[in-house]
C-alpha positions as a Markdown table, in Angstrom:
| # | Residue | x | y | z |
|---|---|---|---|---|
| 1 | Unk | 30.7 | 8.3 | -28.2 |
| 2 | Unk | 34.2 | 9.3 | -29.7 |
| 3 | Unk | 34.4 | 12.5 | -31.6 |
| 4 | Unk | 37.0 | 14.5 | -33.0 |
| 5 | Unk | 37.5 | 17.2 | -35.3 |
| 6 | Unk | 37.5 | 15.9 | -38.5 |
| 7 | Unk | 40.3 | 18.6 | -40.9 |
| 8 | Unk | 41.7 | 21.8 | -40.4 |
| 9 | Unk | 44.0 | 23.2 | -37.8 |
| 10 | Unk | 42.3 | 21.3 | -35.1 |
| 11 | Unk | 42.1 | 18.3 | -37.5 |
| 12 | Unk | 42.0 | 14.9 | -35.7 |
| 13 | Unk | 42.0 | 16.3 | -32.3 |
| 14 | Unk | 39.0 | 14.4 | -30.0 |
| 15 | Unk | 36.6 | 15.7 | -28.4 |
| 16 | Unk | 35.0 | 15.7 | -25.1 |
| 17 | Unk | 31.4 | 14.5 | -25.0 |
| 18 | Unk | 29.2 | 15.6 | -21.4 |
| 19 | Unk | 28.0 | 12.5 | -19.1 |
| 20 | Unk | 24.5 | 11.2 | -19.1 |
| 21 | Unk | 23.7 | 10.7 | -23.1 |
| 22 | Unk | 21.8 | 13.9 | -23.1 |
| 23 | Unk | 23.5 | 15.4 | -26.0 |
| 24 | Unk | 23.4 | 13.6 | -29.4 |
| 25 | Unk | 26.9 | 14.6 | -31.3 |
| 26 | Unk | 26.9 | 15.6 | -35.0 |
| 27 | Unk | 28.4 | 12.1 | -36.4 |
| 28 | Unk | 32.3 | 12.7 | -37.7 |
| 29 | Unk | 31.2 | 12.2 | -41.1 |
| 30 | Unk | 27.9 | 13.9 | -41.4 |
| 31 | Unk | 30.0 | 16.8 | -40.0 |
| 32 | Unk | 32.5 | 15.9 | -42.8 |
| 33 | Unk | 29.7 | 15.6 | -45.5 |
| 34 | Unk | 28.6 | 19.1 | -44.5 |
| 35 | Unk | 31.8 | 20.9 | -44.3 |
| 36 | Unk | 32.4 | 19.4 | -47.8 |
| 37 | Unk | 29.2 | 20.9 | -48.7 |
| 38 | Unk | 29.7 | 24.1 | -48.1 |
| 39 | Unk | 33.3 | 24.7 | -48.8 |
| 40 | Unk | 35.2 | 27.9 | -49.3 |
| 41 | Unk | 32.5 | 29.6 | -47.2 |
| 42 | Unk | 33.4 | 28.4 | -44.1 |
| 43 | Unk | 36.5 | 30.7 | -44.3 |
| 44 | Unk | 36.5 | 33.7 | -42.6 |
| 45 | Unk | 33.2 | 33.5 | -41.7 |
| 46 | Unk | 31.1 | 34.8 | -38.7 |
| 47 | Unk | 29.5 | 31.5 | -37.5 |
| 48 | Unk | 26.5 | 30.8 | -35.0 |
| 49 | Unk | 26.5 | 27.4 | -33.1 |
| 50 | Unk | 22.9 | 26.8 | -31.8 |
| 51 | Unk | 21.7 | 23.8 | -29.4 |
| 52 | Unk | 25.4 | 23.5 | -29.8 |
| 53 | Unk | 26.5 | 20.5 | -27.6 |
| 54 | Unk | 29.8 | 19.7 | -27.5 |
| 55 | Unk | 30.4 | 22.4 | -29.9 |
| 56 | Unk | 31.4 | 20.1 | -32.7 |
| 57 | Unk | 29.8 | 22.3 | -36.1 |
| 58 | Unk | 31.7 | 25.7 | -34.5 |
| 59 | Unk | 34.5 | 23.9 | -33.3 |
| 60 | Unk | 35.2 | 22.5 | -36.6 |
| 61 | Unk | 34.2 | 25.4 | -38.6 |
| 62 | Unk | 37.1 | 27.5 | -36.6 |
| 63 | Unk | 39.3 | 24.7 | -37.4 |
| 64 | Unk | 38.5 | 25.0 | -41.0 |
| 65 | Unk | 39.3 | 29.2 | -41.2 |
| 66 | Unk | 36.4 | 30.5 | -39.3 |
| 67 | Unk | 36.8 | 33.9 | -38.4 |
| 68 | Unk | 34.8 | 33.4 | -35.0 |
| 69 | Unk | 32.1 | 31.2 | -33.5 |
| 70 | Unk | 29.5 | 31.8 | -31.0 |
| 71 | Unk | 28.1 | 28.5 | -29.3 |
| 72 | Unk | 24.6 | 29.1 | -27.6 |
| 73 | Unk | 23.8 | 26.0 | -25.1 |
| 74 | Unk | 21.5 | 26.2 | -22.4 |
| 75 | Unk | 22.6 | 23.5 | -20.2 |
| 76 | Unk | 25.5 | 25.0 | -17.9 |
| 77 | Unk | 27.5 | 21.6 | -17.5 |
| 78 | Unk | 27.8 | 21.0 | -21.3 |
| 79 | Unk | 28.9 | 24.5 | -22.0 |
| 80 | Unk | 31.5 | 24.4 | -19.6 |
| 81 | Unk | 32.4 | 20.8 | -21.7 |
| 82 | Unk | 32.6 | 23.5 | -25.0 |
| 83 | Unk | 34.9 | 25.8 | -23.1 |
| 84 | Unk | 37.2 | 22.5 | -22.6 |
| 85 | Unk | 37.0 | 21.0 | -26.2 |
| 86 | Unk | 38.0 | 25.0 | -27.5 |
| 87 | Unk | 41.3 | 25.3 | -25.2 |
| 88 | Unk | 42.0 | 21.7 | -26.1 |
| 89 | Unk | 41.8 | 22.4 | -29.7 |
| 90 | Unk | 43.4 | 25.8 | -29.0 |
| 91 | Unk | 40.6 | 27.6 | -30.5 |
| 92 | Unk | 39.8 | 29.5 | -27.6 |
| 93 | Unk | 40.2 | 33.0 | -28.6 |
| 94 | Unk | 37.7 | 32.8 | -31.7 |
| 95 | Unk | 35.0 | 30.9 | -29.7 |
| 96 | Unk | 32.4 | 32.7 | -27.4 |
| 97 | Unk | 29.9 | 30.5 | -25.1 |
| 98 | Unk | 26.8 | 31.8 | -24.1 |
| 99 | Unk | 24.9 | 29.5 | -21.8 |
| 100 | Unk | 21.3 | 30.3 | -22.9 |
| 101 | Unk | 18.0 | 29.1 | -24.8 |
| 102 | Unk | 18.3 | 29.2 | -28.6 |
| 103 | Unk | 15.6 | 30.8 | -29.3 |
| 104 | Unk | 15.8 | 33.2 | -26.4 |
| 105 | Unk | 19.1 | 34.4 | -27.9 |
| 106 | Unk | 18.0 | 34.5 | -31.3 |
| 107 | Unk | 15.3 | 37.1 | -29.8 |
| 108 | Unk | 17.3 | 39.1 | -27.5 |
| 109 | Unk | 19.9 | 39.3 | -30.1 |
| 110 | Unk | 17.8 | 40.4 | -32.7 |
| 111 | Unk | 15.8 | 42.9 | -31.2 |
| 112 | Unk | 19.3 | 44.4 | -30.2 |
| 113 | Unk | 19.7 | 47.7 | -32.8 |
| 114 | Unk | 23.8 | 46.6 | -33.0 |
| 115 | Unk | 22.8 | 42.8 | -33.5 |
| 116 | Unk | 25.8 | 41.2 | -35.4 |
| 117 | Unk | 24.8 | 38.9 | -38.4 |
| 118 | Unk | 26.4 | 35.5 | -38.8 |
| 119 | Unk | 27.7 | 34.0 | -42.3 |
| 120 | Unk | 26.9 | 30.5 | -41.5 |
| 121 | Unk | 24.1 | 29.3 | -38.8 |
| 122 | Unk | 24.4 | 25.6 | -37.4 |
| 123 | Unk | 21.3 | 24.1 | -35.8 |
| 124 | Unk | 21.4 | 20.5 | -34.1 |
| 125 | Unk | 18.1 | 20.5 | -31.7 |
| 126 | Unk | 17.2 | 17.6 | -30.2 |
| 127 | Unk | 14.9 | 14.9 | -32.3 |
| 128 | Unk | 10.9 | 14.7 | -31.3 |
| 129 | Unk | 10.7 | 12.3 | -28.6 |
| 130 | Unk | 9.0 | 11.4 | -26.0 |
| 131 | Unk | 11.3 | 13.4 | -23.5 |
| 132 | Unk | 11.0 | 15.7 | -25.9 |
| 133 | Unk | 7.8 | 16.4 | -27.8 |
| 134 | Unk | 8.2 | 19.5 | -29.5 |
| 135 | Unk | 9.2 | 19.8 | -32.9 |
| 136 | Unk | 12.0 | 22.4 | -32.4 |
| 137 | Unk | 13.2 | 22.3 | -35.9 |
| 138 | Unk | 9.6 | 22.6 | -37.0 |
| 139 | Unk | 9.5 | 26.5 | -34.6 |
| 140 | Unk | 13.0 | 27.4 | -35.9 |
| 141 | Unk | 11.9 | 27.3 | -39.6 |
| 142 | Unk | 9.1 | 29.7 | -38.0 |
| 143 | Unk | 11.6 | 32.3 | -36.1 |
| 144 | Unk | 12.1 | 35.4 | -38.0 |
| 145 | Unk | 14.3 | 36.2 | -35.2 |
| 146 | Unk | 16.9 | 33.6 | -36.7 |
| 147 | Unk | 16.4 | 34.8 | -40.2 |
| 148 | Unk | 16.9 | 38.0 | -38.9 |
| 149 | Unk | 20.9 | 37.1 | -37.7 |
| 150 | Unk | 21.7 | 35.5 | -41.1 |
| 151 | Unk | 23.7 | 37.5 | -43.3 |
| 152 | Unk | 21.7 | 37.9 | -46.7 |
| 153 | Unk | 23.8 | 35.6 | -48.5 |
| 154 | Unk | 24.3 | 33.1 | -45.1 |
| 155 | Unk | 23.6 | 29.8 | -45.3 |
| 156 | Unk | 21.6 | 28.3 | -42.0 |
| 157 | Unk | 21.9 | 24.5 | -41.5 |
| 158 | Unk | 19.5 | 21.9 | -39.9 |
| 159 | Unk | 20.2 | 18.9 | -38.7 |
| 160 | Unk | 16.8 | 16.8 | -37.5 |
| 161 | Unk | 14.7 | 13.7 | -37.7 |
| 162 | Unk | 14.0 | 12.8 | -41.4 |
| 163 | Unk | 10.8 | 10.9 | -39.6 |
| 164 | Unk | 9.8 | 14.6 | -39.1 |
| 165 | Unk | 8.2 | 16.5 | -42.3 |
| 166 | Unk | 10.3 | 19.4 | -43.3 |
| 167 | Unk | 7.5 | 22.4 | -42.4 |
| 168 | Unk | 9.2 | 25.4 | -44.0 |
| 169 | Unk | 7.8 | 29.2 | -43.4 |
| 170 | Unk | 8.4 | 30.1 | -47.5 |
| 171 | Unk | 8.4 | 33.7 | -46.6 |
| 172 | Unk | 11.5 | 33.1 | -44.5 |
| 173 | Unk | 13.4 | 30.2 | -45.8 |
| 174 | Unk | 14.2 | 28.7 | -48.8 |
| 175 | Unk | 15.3 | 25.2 | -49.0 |
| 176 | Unk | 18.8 | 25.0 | -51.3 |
| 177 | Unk | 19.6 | 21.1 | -50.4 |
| 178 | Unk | 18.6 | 18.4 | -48.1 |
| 179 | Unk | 20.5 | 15.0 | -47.3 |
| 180 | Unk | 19.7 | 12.1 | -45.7 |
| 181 | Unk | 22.9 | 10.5 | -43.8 |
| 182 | Unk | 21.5 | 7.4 | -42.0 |
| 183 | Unk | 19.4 | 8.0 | -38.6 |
| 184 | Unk | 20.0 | 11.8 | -39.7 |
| 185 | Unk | 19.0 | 14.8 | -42.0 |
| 186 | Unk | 20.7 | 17.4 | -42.9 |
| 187 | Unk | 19.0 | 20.6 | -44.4 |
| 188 | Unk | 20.8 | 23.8 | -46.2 |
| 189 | Unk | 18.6 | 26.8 | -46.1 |
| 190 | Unk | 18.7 | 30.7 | -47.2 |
| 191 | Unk | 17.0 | 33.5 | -45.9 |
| 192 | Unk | 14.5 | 35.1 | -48.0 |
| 193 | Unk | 14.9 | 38.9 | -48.1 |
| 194 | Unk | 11.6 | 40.5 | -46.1 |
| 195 | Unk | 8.9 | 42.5 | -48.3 |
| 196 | Unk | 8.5 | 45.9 | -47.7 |
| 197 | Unk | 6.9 | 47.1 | -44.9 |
| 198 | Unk | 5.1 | 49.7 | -47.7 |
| 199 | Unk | 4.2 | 49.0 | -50.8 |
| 200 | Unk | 6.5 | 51.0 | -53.4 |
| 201 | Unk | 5.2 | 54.5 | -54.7 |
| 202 | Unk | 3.1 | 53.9 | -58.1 |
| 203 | Unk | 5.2 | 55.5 | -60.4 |
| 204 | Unk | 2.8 | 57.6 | -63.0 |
| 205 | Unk | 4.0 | 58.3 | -67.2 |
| 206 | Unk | 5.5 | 61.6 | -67.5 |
């Protein structure tokens, strides 16, 4: 499958997909439709890749004025493959690849007391298959750890099956849009703050 960075520095520059079909891309233009979307925050921000692939979302959010990007994939061969498609599109020194589980990072990383937050979070796990039969999306919605590394004002975007129901944890997420772009579903989320470990002193009339 072809890909390239769609605007930006980078703009039109392809992109190297890994052998074997184990990683499905972020289509060109649903990456277009989503960058379009969300505008003048993708500059400067801080910008977390997960189940990141070939590292299309970060890439092209460093392309577009991204201060940095962090790409966490598991699979050793296709972050090497990220590590390519960054020094070809010269974005080298604002990406970082951590070869890791998602949601193993997302807990070491919170639990970490100098934890950095990110601006933007991208999510692209794989679809519930057969080769794959757990609804991943479904157990990110349920992480606090994720909420956790979202800047309060962040925005964290889903990509998943629109055959799967959108299960969201309302005490963590709330749901700002959602678009359907063919085979493909795109969902724009922000955190919701956490309530208080303690309830607030009752205040008595002077």
């Amino acid at each position: 499958m072809a890909m390239r960075v769609v605007a930006g520095i980078a703009g039109g520059i392809p992109l190297k997909c890994p052998r074997g079909g184990q990683v499905r891309p972020t289509m060109d233009q649903v990456r277009a439709a989503v960058f379009s979307s969300l505008a003048e925050r993708v500059e400067g921000a801080a910008v977390l890749d997960l189940f990141a692939g070939t590292g299309g979302l970060g890439i092209e959010a460093l392309s577009r004025g991204a201060t940095s990007a962090v790409f966490v994939e598991k699979d050793r061969g296709t972050a090497d493959c990220i590590r390519q498609n960054l020094a070809k599109a010269r974005l080298e020194t604002g990406g970082e690849v951590i070869c890791s589980d998602a949601h193993g990072y997302c807990s070491r990383s919170a639990r970490n007391p100098s934890y950095r937050r990110f601006d933007l979070i991208f999510a692209d796990p794989p679809y519930q298959t057969k080769d794959h039969p757990e609804d991943i999306a479904t157990r990110l919605l349920r992480d606090d750890h994720l909420r956790t590394l979202l800047a309060p004002e962040g925005i964290f975007v889903l990509e998943k099956s629109p055959r799967t129901p959108l299960l969201v944890a309302e005490h963590l997420w709330q749901v700002l849009r959602r678009k359907r772009y063919g085979t493909a579903e795109v969902v724009f989320l922000a955190r919701v703050a956490a309530a208080p470990s303690h309830p607030p002193p009752e205040r008595h009339p002077s």
